[in-house]
VOBA-1610 file (N, C-alpha, C; in pm, whole numbers, padded with zeros to 5 digits, always signed):
BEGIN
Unk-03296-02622-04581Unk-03394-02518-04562Unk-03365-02446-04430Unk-03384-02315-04412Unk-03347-02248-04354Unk-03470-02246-04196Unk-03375-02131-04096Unk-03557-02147-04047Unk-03607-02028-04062Unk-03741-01985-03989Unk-03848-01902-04037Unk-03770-01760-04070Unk-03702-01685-03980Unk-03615-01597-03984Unk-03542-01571-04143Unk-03472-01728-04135Unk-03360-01678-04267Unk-03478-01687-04355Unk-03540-01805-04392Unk-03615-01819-04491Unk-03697-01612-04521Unk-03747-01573-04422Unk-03766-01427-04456Unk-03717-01355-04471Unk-03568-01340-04422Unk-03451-01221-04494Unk-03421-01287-04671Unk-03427-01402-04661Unk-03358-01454-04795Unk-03510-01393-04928Unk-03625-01399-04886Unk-03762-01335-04956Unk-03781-01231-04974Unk-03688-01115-04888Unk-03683-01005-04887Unk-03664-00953-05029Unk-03677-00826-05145Unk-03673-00836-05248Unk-03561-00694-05195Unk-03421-00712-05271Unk-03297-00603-05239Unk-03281-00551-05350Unk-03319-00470-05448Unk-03290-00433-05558Unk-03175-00360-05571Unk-03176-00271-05425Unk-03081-00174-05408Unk-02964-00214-05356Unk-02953-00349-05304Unk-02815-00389-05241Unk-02816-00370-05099Unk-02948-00285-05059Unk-02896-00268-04912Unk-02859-00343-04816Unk-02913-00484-04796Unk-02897-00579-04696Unk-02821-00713-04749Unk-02697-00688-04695Unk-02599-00839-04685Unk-02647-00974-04627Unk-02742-01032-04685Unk-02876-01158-04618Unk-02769-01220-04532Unk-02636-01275-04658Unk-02532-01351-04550Unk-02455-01337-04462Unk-02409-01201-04429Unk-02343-01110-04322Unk-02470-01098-04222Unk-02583-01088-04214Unk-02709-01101-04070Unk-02683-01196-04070Unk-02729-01342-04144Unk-02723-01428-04061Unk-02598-01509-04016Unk-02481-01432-04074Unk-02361-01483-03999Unk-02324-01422-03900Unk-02417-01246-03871Unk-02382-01205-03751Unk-02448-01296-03608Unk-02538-01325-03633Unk-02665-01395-03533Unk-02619-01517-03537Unk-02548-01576-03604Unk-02491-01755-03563Unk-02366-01691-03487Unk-02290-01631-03521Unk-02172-01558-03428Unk-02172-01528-03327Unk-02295-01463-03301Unk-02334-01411-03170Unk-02364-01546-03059Unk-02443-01585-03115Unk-02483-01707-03056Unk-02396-01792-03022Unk-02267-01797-03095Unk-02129-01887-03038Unk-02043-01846-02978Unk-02072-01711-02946Unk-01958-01650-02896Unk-01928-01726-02758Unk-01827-01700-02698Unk-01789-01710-02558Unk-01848-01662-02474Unk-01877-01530-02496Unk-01925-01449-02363Unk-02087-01455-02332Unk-02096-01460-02257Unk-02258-01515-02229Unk-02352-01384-02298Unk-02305-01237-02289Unk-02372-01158-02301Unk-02396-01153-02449Unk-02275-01142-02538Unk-02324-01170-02635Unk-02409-01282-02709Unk-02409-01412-02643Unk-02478-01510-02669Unk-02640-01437-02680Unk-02633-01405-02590Unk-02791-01344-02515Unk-02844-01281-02646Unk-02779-01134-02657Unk-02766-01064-02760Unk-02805-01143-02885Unk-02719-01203-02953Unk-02761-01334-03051Unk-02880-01396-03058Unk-02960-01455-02963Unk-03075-01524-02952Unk-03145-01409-02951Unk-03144-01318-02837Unk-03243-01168-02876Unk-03291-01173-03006Unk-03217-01124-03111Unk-03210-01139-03248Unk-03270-01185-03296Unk-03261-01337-03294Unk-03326-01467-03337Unk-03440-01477-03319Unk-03446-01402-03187Unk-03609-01429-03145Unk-03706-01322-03230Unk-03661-01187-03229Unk-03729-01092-03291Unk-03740-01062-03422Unk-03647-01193-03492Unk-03663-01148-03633Unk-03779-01266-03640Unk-03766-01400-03599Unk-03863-01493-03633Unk-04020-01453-03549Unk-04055-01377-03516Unk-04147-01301-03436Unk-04211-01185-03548Unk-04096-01091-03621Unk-04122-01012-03720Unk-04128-01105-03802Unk-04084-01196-03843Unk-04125-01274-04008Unk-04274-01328-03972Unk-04298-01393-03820Unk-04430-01430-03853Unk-04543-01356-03814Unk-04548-01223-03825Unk-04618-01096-03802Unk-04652-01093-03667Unk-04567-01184-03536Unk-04611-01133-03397Unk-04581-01019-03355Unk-04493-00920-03415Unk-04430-00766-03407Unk-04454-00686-03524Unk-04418-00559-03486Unk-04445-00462-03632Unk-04290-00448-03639Unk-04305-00380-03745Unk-04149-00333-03786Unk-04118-00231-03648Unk-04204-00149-03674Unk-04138-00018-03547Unk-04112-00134-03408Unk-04205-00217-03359Unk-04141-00284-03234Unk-04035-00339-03218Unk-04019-00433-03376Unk-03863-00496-03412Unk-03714-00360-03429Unk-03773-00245-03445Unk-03651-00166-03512Unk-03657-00133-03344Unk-03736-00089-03211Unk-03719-00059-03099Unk-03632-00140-03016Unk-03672-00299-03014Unk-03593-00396-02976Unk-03470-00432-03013Unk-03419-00359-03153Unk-03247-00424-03191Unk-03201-00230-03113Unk-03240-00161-03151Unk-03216-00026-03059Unk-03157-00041-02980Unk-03250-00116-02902Unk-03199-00169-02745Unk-03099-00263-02722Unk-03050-00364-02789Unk-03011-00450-02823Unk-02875-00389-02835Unk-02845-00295-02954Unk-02765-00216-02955Unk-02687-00124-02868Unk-02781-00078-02801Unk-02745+00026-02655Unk-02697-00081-02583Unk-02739-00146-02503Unk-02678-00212-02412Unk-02565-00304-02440Unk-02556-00343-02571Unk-02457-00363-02577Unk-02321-00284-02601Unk-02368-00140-02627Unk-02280-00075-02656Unk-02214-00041-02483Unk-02319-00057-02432Unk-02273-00010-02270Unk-02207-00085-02192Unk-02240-00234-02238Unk-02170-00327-02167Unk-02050-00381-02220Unk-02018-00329-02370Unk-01851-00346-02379Unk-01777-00225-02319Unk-01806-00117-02289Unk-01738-00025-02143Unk-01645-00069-02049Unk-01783-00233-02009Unk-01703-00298-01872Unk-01638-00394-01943Unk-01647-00451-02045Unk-01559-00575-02123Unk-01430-00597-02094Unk-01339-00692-02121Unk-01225-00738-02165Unk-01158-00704-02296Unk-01051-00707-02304Unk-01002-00627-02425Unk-01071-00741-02544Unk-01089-00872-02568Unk-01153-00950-02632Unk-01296-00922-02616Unk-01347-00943-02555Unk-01474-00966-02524Unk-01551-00809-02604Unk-01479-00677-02589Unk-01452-00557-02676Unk-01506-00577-02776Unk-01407-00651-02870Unk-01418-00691-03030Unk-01540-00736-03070Unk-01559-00858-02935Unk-01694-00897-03011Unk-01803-00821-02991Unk-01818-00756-02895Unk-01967-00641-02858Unk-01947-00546-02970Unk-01814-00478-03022Unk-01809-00359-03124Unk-01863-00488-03279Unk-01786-00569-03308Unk-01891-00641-03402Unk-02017-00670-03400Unk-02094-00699-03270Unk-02227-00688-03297Unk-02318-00606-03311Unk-02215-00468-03244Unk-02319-00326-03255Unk-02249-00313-03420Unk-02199-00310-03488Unk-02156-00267-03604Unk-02266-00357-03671Unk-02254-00472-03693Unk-02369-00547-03755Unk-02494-00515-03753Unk-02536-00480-03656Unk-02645-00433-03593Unk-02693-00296-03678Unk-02592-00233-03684Unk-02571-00080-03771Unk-02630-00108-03904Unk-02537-00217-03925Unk-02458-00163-04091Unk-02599-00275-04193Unk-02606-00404-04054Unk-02709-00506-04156Unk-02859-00490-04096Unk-02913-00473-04013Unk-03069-00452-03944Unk-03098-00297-03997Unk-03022-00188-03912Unk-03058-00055-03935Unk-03046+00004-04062Unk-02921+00011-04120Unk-02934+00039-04237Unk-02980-00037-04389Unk-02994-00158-04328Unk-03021-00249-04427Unk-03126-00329-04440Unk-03186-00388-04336Unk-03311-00431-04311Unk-03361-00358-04355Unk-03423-00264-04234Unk-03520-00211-04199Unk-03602-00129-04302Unk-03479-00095-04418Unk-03524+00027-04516Unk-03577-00116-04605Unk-03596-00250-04570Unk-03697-00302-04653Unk-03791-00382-04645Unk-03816-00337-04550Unk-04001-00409-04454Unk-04042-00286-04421
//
């Protein structure tokens, strides 16, 4: 059994295909293992605000404000990165894109 988080992306009803349940939560265990501390951070961020939105302590608009942000700064802080460290900030803002923004969100 999953925890509160997955258990609510996995309830989500996708008729349309939009959201890859197993690509989020393999972005957010990724994140969380990464090497670099920032992305770690990033990762738990995540974690925290989706299990916060599953148990109605946020609205959607506060959760879609917080990965925003989440997003920006990480987009700003692979700028100063390592040519590795790069890869992984452009994978988490892409995830971020492709599975929360375009994919979540259009279903809560």
């Amino acid at each position: 059994m999953g925890s509160k988080w997955e258990d609510f992306i996995d309830n989500l009803r996708d008729e349309a295909g939009k959201l890859a349940k197993d690509e989020l939560k393999d972005l957010i265990k990724t994140a969380k293992d990464d090497s670099e501390d920032f992305i770690k951070e990033q990762g738990q961020k995540l974690e925290i605000y989706l299990t916060q939105l599953a148990s109605g302590q946020i609205t959607k608009n506060q959760f879609e404000g917080y990965v925003l942000d989440i997003k920006e700064l990480t987009e700003m802080k692979a700028l100063q990165m390592s040519v590795a460290a790069k890869a992984s900030a452009q994978r988490m803002v892409n995830g971020i894109t492709d599975l929360i923004i375009d994919g979540l969100l259009m279903l809560i």
